[in-house]
Each structure stands twice: as C-alpha cells, then as structure tokens.
GUZA-994697 format. One line per field, with one value per atom (N, C-alpha, C): atom name; x, y, z. Coordinates in Angstrom, 2 decimals, always signed. Example, Ala and Ser with C-alpha at 12.3 -4.5 7.8 and 13.67 -1.06 7.14 Angstrom:
<tikols>
site = N CA C N CA C $
X = +13.19 +12.30 +13.20 +12.85 +13.67 +12.90 $
Y = -5.69 -4.50 -3.30 -2.25 -1.06 +0.03 $
Z = +7.80 +7.80 +7.80 +7.08 +7.14 +7.87 $
</tikols>
This chain:
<tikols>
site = N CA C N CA C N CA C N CA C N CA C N CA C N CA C N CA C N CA C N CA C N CA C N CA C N CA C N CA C N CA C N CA C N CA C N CA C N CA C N CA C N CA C N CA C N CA C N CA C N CA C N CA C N CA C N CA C N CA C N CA C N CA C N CA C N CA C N CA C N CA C N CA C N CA C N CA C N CA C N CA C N CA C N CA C N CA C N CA C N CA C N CA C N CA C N CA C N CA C N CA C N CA C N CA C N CA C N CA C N CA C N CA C N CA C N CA C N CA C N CA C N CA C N CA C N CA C N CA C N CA C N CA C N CA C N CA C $
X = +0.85 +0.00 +0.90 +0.80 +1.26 +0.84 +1.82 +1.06 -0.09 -0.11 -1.16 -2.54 -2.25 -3.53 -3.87 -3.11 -3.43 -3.69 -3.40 -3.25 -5.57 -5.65 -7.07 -7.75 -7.62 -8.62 -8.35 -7.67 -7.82 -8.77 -9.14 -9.64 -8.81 -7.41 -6.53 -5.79 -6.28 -5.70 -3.75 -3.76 -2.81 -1.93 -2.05 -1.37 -0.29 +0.46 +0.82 +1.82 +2.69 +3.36 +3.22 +2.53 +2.13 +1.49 +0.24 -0.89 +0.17 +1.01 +1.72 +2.70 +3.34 +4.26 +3.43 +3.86 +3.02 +1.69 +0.95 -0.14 -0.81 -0.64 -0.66 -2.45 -3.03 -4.35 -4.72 -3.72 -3.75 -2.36 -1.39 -0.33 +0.06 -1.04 -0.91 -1.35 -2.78 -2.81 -1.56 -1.37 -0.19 +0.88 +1.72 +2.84 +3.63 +4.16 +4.98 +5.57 +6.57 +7.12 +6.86 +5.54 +4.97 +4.10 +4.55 +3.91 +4.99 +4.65 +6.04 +5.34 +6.35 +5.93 +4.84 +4.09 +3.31 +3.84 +5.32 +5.68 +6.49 +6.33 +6.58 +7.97 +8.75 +9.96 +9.92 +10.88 +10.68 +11.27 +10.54 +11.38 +11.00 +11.28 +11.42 +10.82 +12.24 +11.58 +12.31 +12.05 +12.69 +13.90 +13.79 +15.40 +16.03 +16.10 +16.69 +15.90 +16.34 +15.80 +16.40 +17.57 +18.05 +17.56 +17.01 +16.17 +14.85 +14.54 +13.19 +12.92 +13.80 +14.05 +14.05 +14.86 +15.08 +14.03 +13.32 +12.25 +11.23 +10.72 +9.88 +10.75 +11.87 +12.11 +12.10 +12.12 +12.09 +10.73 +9.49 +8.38 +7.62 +8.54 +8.15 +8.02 +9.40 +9.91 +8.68 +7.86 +6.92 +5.20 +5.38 +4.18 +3.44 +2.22 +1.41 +0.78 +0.36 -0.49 -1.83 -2.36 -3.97 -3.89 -2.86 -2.71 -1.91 -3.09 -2.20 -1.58 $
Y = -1.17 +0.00 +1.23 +2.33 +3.60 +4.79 +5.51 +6.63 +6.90 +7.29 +8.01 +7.36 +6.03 +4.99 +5.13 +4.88 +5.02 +6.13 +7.42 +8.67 +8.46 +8.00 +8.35 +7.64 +6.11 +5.05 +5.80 +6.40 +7.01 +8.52 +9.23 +10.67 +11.66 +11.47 +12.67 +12.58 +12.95 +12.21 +13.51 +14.64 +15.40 +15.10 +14.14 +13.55 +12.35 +12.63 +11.43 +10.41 +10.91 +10.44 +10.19 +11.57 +10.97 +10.26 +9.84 +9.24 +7.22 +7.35 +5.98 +6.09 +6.58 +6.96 +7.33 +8.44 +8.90 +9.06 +9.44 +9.60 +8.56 +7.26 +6.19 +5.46 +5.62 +4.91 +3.64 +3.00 +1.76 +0.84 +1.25 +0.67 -0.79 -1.26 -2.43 -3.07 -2.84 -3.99 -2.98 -1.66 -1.60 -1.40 -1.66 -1.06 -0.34 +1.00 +1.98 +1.22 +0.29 -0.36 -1.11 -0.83 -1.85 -0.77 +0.41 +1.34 +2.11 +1.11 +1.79 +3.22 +3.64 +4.63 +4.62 +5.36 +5.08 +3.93 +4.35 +3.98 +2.64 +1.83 +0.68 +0.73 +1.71 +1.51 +1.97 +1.75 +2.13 +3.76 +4.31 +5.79 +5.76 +6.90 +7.09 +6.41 +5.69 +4.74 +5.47 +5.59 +6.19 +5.64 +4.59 +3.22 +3.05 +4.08 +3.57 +2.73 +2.79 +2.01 +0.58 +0.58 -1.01 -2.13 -1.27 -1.93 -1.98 -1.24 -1.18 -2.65 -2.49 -3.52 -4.86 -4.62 -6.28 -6.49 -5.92 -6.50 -6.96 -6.40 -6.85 -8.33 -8.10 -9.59 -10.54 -10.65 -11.16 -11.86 -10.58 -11.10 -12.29 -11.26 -12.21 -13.69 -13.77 -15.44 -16.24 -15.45 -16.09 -16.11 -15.80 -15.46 -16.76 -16.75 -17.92 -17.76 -18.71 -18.73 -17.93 -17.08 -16.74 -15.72 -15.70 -14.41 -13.31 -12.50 -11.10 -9.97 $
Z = +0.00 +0.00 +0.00 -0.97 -0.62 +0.34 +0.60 +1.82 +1.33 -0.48 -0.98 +0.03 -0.46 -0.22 +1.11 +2.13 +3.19 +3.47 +3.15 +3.82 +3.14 +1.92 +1.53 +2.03 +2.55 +3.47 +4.68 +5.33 +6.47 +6.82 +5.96 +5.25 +5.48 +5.40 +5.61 +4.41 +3.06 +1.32 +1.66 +2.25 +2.19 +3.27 +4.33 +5.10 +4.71 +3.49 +3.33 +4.14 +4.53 +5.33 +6.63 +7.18 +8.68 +8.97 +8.40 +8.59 +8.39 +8.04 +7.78 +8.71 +9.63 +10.36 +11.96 +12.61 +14.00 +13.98 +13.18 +13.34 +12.82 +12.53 +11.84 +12.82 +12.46 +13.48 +13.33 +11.97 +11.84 +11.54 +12.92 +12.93 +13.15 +14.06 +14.08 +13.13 +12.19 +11.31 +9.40 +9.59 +9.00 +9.39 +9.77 +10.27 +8.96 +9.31 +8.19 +7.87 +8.22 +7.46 +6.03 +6.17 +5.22 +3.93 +4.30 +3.45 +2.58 +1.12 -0.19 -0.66 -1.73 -2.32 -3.53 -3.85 -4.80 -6.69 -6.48 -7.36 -7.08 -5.99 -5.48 -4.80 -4.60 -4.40 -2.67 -1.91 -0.41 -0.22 +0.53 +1.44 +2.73 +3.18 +4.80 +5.56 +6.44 +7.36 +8.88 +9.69 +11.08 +11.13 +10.69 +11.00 +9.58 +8.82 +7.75 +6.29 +5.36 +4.22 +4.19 +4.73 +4.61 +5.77 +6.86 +7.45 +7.39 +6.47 +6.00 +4.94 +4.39 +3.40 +3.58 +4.91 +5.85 +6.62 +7.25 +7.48 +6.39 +5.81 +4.20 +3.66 +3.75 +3.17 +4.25 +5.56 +6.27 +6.29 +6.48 +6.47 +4.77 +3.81 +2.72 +2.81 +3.53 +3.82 +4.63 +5.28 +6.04 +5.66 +3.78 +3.92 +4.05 +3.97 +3.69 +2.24 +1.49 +0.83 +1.03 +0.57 +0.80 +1.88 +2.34 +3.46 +2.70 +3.15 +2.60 +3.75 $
</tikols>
C-alpha cells in the first residue's frame, strides 16, 4: 500500500506520510514499514531504508499462501 492509499482510506488524502508513520491509526494492522511509495519503491523509514528492506524480506519469507 502507498502513503497516498493510506493517507485516503484514512480521510486525511494530504497527510501522506504521517498518517503511515506517528499519526498512523492503523499501525498495528499496517505497520509503516509496510507502506512503499506510490511507485513501489521504499522511502522514509525512522530506522533507515536497509532496514526497512530487511524486514519486508524477512516477512516475505513467512508469507502464507492466501494471506495477505
């Protein structure tokens, strides 16, 4: 999901970043980490992009089938 997306399922469409970051009201079922850029690639993560990165592949490794 991109900020865009989230920032608009949340109703704050000009919030892009915060609304995925601190002001995030759906961190637990998204965590920022898990929110790319509109154009699929990763940016600002508090901890860096290479740990942004490592977690996402980490979790990849565990997906399940049918779980998204």
């Amino acid at each position: 999901m991109s900020h865009t997306e989230l920032a608009q399922r949340t109703g704050s469409p000009k919030a892009l970043r915060a609304v995925a970051c601190a002001a995030n009201p759906l961190a637990v079922v998204i965590p920022c980490h898990r929110v790319v850029r509109s154009d699929g690639n990763l940016s600002g993560y508090r901890w860096g992009i290479k740990r942004k990165a490592e977690l996402l592949r980490r979790e990849s490794k565990h997906e399940q089938p049918g779980v998204s």
